[in-house]
N, C-alpha and C positions, 0 to 999 in steps of 0.2 A: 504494500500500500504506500504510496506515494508519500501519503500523509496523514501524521495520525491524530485525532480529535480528542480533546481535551471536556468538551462539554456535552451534552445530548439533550433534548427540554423534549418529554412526548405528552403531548394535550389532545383531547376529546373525550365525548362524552359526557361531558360538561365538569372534570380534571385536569390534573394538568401537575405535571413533576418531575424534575430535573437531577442528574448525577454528573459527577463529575467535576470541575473545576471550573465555579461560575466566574472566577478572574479571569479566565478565557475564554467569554462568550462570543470574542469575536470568529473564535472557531470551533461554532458551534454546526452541530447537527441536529435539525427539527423534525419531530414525528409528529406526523397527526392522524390520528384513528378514530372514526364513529364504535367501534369495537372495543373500548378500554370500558369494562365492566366498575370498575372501582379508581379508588386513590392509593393503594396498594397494589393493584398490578399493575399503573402509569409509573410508581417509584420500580417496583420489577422491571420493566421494562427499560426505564430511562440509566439504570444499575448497569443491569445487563450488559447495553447496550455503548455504555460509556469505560466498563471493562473492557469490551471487546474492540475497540474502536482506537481507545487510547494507548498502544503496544503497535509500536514499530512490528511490521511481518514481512517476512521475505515476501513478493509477487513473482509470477509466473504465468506464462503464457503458454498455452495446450493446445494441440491441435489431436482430436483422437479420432480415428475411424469408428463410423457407426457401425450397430448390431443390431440386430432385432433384441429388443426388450431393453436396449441400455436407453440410459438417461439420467440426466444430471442438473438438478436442482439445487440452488442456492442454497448452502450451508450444508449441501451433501460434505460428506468427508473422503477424500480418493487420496491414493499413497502412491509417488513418483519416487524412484529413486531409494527404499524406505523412509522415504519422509513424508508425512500426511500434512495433508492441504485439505481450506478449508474453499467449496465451490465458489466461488465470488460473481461469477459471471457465468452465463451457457447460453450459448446462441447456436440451434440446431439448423443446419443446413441440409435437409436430404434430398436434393440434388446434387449437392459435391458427395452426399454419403459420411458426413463427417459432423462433430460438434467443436464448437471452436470456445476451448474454457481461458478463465481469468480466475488464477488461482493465489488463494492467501495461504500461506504458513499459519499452521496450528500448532501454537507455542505449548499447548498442555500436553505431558507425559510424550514427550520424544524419546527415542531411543537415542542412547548418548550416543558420541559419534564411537 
């Protein structure tokens, strides 16, 4: 990831709650969801989201050959190399036959080198 966020703010639902380091709201990330049931799953969410957001991760660029039955959704987890990556991106093309991924390093429980 290019760049890592310091702040995240998720409101809706008539909620709204923020994690992370609101000294740096200039680089923030804003969520908004009709979906946020409570003011405990917007702080859930905003937690979450500002853990995972604020850690430098290695990126990577994929290119795999399709299969019948594969597919790769966002925050899937796939393992290059022995090192798992977190989906960031998947844009399926099946006319080239292929999906073209944008991949995050997932820093939890690596295998040491």
């Amino acid at each position: 990831m290019d760049e890592a966020r310091q702040h995240v703010t998720v409101s809706g639902g008539g909620f709204a709650a923020s994690g992370g380091n609101p000294n740096l709201a200039s680089d923030n990330i804003d969520i908004a969801s009709n979906l946020i049931p409570n003011a405990a799953y917007a702080q859930s969410m905003a937690d979450q989201y500002a853990d995972f957001y604020s850690r430098g991760r290695g990126e990577m660029d994929a290119v795999v050959v399709d299969e019948p039955g594969l597919s790769f959704k966002p925050m899937n987890r796939v393992v290059v190399d022995g090192r798992r990556f977190y989906v960031y991106e998947s844009d399926h093309r099946p006319a080239e036959d292929e999906w073209s991924l944008k991949l995050l390093e997932d820093l939890e429980d690596q295998p040491l080198p």
